[in-house]
CHARMM internal coordinates of N, CA and C (Angstrom, degrees):
IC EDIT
DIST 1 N 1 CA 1.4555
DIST 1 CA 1 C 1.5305
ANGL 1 N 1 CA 1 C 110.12
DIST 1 C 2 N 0.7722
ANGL 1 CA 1 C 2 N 128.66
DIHE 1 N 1 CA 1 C 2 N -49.41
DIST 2 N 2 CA 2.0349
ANGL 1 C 2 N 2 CA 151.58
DIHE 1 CA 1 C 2 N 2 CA -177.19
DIST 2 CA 2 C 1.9108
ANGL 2 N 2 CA 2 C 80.89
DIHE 1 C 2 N 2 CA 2 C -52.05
DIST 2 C 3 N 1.2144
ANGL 2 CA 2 C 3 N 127.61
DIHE 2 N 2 CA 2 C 3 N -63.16
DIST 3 N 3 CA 1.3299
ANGL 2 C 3 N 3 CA 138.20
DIHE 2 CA 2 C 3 N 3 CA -169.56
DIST 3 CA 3 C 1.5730
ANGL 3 N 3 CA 3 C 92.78
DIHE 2 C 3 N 3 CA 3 C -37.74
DIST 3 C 4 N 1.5398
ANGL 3 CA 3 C 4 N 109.08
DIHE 3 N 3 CA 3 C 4 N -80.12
DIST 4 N 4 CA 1.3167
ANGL 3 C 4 N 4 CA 113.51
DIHE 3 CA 3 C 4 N 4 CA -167.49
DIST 4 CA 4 C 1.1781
ANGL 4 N 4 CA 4 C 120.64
DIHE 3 C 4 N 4 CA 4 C -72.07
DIST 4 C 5 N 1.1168
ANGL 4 CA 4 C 5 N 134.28
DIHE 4 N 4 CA 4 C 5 N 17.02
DIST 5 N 5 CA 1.7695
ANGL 4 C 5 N 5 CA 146.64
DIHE 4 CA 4 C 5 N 5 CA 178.40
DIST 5 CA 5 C 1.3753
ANGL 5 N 5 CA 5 C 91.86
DIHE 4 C 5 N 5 CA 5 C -120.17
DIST 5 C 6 N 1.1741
ANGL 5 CA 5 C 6 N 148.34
DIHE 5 N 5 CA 5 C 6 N -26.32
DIST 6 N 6 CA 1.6549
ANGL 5 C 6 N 6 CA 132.10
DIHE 5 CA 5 C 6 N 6 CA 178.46
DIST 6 CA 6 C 1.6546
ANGL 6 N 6 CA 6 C 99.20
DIHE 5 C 6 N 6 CA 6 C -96.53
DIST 6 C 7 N 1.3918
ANGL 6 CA 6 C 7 N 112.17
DIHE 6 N 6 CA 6 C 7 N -31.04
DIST 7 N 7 CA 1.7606
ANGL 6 C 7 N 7 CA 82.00
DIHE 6 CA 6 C 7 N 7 CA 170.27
DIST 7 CA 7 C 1.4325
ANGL 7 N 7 CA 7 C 115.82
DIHE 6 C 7 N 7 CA 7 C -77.47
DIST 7 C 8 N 0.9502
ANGL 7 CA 7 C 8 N 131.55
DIHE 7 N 7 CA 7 C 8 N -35.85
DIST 8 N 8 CA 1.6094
ANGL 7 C 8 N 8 CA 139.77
DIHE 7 CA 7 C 8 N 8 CA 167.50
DIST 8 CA 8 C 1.4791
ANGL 8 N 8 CA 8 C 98.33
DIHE 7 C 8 N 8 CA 8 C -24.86
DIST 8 C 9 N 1.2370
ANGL 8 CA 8 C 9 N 110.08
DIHE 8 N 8 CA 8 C 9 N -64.85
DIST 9 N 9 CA 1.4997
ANGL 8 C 9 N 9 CA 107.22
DIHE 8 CA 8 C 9 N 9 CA -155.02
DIST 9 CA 9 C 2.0041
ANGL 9 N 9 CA 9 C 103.56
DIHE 8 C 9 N 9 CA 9 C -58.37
DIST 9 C 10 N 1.5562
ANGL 9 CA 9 C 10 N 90.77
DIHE 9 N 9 CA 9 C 10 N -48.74
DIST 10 N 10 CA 1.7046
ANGL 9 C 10 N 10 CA 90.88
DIHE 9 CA 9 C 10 N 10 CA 176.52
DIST 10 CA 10 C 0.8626
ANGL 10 N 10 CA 10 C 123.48
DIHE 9 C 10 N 10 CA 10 C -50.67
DIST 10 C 11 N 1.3458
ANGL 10 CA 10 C 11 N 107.43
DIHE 10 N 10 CA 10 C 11 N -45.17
DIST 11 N 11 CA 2.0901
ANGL 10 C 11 N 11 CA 125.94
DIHE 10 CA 10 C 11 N 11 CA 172.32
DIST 11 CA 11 C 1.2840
ANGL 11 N 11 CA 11 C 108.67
DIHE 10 C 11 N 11 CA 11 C -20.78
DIST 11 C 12 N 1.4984
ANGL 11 CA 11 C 12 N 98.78
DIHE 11 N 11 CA 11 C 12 N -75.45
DIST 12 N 12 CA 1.5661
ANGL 11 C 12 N 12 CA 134.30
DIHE 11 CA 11 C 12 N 12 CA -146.07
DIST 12 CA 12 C 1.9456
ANGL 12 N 12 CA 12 C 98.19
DIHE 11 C 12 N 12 CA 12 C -81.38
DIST 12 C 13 N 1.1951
ANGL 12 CA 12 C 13 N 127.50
DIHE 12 N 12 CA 12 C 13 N -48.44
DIST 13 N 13 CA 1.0878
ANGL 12 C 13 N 13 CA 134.55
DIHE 12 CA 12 C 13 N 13 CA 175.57
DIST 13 CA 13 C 1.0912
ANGL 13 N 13 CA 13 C 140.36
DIHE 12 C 13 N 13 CA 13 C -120.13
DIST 13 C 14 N 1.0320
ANGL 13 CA 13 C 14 N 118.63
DIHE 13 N 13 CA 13 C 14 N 67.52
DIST 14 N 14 CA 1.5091
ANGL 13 C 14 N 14 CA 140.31
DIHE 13 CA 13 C 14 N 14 CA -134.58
DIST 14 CA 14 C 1.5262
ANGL 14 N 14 CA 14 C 108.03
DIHE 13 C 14 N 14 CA 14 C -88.75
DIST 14 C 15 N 1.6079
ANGL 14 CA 14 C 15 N 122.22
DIHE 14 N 14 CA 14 C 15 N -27.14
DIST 15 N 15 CA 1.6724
ANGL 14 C 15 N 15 CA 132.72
DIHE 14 CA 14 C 15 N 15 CA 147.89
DIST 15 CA 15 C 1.5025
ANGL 15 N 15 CA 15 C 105.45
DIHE 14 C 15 N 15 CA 15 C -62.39
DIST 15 C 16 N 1.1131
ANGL 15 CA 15 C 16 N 131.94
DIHE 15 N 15 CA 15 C 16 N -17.20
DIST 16 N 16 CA 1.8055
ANGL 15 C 16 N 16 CA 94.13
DIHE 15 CA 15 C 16 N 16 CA -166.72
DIST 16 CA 16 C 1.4385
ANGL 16 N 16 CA 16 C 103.76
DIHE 15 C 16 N 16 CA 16 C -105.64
DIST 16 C 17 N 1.6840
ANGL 16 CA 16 C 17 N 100.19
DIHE 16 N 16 CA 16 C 17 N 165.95
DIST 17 N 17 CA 1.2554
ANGL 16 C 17 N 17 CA 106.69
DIHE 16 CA 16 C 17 N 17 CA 173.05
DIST 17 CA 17 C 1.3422
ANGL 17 N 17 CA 17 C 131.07
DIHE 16 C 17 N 17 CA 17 C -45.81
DIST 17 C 18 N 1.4814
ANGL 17 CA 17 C 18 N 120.72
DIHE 17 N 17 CA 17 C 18 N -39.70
DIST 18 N 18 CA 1.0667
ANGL 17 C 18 N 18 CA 131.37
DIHE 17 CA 17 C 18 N 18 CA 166.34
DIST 18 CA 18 C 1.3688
ANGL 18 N 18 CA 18 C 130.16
DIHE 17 C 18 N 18 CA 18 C -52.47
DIST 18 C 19 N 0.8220
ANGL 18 CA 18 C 19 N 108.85
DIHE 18 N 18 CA 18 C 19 N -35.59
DIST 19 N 19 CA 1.7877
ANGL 18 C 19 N 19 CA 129.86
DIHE 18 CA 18 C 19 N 19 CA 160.46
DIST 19 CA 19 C 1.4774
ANGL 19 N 19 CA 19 C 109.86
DIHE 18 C 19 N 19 CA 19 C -46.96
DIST 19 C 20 N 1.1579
ANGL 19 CA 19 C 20 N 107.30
DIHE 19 N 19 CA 19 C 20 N -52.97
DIST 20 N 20 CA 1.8282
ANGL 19 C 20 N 20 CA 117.13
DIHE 19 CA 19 C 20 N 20 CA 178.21
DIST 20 CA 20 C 2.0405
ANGL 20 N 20 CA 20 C 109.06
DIHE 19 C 20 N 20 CA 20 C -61.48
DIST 20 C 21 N 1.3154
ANGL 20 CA 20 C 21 N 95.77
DIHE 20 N 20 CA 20 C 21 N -45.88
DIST 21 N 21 CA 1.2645
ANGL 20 C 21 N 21 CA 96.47
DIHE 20 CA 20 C 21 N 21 CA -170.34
DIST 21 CA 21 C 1.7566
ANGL 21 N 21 CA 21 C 102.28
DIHE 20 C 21 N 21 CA 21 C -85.33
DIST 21 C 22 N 1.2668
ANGL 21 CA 21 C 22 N 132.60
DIHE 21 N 21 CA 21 C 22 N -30.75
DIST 22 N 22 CA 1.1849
ANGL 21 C 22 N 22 CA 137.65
DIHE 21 CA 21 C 22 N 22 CA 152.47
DIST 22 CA 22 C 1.6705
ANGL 22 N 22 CA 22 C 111.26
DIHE 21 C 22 N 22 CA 22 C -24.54
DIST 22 C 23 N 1.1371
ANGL 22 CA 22 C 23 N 101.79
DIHE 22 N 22 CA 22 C 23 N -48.48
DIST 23 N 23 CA 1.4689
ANGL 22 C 23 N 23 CA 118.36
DIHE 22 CA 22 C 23 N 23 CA -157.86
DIST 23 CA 23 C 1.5777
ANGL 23 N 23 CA 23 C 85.91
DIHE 22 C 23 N 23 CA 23 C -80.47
DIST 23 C 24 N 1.1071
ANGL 23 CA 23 C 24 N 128.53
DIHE 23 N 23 CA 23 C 24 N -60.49
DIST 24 N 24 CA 1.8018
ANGL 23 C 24 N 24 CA 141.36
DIHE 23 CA 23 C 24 N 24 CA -156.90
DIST 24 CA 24 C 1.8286
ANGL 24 N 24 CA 24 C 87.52
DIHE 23 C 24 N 24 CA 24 C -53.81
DIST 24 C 25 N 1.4109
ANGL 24 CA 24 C 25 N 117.34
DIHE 24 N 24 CA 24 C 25 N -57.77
DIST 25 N 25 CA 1.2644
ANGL 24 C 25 N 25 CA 123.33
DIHE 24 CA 24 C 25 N 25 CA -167.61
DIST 25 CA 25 C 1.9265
ANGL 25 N 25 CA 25 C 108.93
DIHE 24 C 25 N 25 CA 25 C -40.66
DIST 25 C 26 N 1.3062
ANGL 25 CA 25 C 26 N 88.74
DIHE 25 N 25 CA 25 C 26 N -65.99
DIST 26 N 26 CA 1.4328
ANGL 25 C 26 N 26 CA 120.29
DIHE 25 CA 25 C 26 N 26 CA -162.73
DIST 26 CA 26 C 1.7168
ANGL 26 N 26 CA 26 C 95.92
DIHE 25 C 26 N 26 CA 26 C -34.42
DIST 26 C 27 N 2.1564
ANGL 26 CA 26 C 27 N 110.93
DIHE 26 N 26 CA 26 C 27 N -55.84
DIST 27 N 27 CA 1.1282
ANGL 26 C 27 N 27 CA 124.71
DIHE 26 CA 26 C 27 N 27 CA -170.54
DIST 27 CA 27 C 1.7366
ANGL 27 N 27 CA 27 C 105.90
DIHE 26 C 27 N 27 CA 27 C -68.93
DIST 27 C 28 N 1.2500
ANGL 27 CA 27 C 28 N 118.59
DIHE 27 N 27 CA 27 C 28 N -37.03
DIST 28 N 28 CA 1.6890
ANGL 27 C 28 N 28 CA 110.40
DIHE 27 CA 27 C 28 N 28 CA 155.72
DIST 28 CA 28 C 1.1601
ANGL 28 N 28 CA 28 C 117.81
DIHE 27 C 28 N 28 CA 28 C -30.92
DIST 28 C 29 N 1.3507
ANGL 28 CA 28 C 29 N 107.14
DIHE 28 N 28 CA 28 C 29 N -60.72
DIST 29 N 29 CA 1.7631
ANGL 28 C 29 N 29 CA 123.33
DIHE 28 CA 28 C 29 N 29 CA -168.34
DIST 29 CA 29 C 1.4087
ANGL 29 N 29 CA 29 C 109.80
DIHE 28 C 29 N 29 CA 29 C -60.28
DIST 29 C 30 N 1.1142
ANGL 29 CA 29 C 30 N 109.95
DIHE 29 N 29 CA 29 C 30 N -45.50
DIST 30 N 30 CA 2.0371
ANGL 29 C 30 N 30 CA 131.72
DIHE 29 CA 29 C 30 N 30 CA 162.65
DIST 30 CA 30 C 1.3613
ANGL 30 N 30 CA 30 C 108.87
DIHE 29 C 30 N 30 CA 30 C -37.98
DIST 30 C 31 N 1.0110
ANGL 30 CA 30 C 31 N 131.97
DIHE 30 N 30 CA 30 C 31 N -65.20
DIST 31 N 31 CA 1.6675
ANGL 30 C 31 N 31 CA 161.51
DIHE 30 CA 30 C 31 N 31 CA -141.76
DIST 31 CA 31 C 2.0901
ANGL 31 N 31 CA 31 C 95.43
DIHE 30 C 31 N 31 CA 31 C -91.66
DIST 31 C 32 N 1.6115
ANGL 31 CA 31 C 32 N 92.36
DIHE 31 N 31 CA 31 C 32 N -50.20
DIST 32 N 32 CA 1.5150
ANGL 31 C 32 N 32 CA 91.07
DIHE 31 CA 31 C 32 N 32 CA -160.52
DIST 32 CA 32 C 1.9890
ANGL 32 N 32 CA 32 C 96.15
DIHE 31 C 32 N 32 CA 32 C -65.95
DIST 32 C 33 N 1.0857
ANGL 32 CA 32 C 33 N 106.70
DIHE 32 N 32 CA 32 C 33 N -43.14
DIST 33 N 33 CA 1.4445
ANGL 32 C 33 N 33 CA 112.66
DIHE 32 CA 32 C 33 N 33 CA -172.49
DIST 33 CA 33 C 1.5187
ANGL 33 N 33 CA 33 C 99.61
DIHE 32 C 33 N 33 CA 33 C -86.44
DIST 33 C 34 N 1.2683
ANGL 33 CA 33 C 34 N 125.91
DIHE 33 N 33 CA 33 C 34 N 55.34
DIST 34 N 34 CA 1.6715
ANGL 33 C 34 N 34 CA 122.27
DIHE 33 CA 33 C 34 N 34 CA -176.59
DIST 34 CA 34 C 1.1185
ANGL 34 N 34 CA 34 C 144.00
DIHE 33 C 34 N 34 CA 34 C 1.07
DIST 34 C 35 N 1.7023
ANGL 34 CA 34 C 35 N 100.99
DIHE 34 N 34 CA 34 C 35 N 42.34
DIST 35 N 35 CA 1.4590
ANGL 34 C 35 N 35 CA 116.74
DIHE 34 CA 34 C 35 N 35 CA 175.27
DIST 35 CA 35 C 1.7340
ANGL 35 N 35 CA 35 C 96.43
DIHE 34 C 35 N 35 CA 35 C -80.22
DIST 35 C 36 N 1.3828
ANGL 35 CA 35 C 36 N 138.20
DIHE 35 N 35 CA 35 C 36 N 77.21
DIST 36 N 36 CA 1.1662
ANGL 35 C 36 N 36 CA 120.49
DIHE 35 CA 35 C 36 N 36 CA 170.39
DIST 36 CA 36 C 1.8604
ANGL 36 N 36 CA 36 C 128.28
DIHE 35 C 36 N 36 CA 36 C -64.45
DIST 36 C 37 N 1.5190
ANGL 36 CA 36 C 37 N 106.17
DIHE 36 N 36 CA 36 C 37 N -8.03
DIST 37 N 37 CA 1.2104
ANGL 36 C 37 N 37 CA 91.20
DIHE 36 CA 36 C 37 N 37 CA -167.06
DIST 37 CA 37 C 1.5358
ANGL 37 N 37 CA 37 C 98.98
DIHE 36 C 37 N 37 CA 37 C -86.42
DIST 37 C 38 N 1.3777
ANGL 37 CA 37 C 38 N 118.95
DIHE 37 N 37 CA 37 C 38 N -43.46
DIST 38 N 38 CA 1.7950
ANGL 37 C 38 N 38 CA 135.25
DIHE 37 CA 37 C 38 N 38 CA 176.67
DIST 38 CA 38 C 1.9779
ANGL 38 N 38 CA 38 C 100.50
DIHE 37 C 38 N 38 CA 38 C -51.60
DIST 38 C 39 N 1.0134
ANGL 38 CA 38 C 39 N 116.89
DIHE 38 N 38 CA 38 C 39 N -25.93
DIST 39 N 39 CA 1.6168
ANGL 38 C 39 N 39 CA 108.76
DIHE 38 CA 38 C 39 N 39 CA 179.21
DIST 39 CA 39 C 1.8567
ANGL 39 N 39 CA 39 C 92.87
DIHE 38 C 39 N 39 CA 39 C -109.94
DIST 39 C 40 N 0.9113
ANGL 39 CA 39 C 40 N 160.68
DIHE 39 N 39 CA 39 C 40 N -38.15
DIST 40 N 40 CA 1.4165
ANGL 39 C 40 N 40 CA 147.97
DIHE 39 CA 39 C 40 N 40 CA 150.83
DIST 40 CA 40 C 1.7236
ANGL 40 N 40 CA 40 C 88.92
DIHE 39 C 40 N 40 CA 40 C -45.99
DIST 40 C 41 N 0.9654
ANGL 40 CA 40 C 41 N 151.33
DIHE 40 N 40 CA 40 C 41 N -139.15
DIST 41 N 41 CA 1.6013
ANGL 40 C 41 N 41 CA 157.16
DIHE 40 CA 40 C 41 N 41 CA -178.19
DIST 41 CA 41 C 2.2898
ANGL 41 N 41 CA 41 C 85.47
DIHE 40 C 41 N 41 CA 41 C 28.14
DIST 41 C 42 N 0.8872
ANGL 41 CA 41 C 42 N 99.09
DIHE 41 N 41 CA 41 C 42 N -76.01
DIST 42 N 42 CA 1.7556
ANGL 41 C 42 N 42 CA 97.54
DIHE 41 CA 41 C 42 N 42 CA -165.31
DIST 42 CA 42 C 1.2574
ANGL 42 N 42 CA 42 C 100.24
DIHE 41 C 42 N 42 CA 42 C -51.54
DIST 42 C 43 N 1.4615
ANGL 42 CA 42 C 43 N 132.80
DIHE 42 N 42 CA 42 C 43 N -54.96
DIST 43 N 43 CA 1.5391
ANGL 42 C 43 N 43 CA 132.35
DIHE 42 CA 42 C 43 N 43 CA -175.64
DIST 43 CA 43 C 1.5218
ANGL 43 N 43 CA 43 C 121.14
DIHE 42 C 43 N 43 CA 43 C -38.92
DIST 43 C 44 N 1.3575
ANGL 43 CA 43 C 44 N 97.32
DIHE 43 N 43 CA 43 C 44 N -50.99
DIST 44 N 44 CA 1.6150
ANGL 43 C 44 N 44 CA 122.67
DIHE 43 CA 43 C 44 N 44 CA 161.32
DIST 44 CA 44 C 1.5678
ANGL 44 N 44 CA 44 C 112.49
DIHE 43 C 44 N 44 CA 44 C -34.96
DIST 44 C 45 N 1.2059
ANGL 44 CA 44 C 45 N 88.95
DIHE 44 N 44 CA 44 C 45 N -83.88
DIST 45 N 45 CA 1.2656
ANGL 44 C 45 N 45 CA 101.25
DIHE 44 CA 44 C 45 N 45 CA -176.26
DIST 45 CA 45 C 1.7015
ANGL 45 N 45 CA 45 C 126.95
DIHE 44 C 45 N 45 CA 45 C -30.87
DIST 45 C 46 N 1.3132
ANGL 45 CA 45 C 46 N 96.87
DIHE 45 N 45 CA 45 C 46 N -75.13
DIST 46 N 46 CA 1.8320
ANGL 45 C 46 N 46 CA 120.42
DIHE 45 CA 45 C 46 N 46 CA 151.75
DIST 46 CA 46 C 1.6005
ANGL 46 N 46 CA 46 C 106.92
DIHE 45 C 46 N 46 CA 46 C -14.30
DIST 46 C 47 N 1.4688
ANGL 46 CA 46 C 47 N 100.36
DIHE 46 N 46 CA 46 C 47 N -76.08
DIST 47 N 47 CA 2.0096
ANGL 46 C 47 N 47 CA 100.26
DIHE 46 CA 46 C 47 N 47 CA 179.95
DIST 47 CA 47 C 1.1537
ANGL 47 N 47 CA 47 C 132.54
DIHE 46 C 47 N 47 CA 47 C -73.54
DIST 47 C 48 N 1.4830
ANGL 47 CA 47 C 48 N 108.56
DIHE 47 N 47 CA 47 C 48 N 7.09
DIST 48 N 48 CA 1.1687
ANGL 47 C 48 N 48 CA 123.40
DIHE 47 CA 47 C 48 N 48 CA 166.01
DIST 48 CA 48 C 2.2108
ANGL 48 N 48 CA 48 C 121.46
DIHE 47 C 48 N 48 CA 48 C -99.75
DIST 48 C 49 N 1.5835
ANGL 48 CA 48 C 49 N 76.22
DIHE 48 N 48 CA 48 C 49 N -59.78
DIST 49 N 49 CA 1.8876
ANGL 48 C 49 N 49 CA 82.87
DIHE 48 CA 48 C 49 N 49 CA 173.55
DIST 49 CA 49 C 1.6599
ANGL 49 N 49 CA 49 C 130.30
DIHE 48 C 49 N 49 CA 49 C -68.12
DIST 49 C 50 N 1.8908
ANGL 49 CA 49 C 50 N 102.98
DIHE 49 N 49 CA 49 C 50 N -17.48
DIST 50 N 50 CA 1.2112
ANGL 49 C 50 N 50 CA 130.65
DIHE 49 CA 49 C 50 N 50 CA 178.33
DIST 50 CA 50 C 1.4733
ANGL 50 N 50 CA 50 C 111.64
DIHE 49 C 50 N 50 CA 50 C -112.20
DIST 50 C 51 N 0.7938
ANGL 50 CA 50 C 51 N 125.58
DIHE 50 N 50 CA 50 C 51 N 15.61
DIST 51 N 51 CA 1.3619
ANGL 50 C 51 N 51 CA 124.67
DIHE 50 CA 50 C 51 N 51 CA 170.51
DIST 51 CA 51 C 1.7151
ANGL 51 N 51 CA 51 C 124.90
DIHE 50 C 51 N 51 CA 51 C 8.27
DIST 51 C 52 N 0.9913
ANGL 51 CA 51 C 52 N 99.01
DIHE 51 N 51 CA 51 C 52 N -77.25
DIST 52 N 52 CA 2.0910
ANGL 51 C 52 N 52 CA 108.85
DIHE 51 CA 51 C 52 N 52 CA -170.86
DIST 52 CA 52 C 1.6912
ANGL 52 N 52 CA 52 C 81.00
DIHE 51 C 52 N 52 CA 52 C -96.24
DIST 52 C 53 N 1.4316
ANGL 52 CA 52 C 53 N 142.20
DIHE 52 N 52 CA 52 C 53 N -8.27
DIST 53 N 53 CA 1.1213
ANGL 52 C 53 N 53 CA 74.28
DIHE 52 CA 52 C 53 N 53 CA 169.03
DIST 53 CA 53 C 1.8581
ANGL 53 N 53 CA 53 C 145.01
DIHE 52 C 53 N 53 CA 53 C -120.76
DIST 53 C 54 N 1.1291
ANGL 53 CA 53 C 54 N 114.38
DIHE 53 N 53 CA 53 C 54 N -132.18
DIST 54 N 54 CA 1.3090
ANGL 53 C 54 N 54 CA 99.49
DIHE 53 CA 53 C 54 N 54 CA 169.19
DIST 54 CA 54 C 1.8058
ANGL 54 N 54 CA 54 C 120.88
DIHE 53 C 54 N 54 CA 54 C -75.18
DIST 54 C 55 N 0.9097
ANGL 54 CA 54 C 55 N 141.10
DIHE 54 N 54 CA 54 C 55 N -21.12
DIST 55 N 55 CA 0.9997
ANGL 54 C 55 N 55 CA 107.44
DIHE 54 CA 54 C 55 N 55 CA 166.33
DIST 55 CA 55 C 1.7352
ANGL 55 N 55 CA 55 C 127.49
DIHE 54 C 55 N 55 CA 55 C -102.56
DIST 55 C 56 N 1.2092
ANGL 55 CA 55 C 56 N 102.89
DIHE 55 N 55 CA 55 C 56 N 39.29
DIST 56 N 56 CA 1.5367
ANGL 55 C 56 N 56 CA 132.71
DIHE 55 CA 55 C 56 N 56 CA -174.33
DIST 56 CA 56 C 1.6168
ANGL 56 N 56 CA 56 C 79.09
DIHE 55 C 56 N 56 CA 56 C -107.43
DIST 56 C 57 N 0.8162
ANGL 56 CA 56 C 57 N 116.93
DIHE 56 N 56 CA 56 C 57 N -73.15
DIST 57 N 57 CA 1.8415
ANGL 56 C 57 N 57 CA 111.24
DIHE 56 CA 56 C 57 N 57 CA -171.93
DIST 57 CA 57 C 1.8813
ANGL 57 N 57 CA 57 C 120.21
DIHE 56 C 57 N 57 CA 57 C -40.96
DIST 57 C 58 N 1.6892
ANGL 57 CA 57 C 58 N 97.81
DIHE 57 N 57 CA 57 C 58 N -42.99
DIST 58 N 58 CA 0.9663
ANGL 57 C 58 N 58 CA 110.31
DIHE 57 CA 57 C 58 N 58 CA 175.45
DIST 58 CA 58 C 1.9101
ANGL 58 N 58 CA 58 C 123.64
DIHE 57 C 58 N 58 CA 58 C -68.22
DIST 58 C 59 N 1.5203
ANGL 58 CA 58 C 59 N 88.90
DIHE 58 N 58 CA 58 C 59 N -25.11
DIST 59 N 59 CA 1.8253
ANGL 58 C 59 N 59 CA 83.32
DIHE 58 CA 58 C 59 N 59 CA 173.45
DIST 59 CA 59 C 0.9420
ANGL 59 N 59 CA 59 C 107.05
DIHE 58 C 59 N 59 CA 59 C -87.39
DIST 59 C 60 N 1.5588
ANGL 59 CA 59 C 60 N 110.29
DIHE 59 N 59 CA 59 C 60 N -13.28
DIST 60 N 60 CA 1.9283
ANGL 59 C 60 N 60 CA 100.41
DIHE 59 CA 59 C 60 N 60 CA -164.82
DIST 60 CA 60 C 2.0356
ANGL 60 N 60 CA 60 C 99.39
DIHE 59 C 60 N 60 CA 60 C -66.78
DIST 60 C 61 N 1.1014
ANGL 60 CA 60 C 61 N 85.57
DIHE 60 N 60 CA 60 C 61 N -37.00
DIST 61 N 61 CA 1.6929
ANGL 60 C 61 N 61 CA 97.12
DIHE 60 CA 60 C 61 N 61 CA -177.61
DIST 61 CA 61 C 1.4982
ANGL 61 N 61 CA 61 C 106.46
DIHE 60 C 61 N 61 CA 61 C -50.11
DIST 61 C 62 N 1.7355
ANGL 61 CA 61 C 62 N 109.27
DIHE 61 N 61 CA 61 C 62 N -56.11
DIST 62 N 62 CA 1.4263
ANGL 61 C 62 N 62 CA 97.06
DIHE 61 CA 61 C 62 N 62 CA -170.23
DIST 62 CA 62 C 1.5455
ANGL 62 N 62 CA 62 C 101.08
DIHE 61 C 62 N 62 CA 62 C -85.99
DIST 62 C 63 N 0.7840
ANGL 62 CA 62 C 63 N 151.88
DIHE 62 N 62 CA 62 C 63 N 24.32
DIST 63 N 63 CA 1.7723
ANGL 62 C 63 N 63 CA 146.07
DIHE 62 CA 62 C 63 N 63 CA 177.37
DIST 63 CA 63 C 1.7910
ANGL 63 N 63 CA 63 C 79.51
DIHE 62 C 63 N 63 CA 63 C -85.45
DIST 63 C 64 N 1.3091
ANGL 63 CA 63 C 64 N 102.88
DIHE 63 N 63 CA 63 C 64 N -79.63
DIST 64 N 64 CA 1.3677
ANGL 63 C 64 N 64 CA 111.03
DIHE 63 CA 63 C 64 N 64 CA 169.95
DIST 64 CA 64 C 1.9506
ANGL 64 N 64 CA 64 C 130.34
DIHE 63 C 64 N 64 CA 64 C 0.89
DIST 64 C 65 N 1.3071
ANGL 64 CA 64 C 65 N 85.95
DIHE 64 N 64 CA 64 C 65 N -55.32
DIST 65 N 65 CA 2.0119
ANGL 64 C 65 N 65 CA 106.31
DIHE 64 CA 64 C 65 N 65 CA -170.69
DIST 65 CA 65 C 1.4164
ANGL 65 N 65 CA 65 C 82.78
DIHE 64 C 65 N 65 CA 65 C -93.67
DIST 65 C 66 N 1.0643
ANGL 65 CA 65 C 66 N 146.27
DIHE 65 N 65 CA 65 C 66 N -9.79
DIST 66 N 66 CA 1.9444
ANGL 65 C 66 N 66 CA 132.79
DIHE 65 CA 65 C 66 N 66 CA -172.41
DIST 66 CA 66 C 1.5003
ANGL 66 N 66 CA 66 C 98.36
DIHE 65 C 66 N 66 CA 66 C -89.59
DIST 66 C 67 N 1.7243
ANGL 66 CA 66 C 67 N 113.64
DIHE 66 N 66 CA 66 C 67 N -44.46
DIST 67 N 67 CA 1.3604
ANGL 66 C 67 N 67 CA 133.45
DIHE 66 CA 66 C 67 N 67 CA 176.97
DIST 67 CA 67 C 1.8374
ANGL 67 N 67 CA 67 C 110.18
DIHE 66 C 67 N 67 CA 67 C -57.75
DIST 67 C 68 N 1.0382
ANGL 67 CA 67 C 68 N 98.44
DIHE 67 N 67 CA 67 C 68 N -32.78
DIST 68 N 68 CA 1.9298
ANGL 67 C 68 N 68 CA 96.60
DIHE 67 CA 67 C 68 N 68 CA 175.69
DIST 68 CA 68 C 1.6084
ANGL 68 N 68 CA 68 C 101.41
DIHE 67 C 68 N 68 CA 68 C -80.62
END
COOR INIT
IC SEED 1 N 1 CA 1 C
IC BUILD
């Protein structure tokens, strides 16, 4: 359920901050169940469409820890 309520939010609001961190969640959720390529694909995304903001910083970190 958490799955389909954090893409919604990105869906639906695709300017707000929340949307970014929506998105960050979702790739947790990716990551926790070892889908690495679907949470690498979201991380991406995030530091690219979110640029400055914070949770663009925060994937850059975990792209980072996937890479070790």
């Amino acid at each position: 359920a958490a799955q389909k309520n954090f893409k919604a939010v990105y869906i639906q609001f695709p300017k707000s901050e929340k949307a970014a961190m929506a998105m960050l969640k979702l790739a947790d959720i990716y990551r926790e169940e070892n889908d690495s390529t679907k949470a690498v694909q979201l991380y991406t995304q995030i530091t690219t469409q979110y640029a400055d903001s914070t949770a663009a910083h925060i994937a850059e970190k975990k792209l980072q820890n996937i890479g070790q």
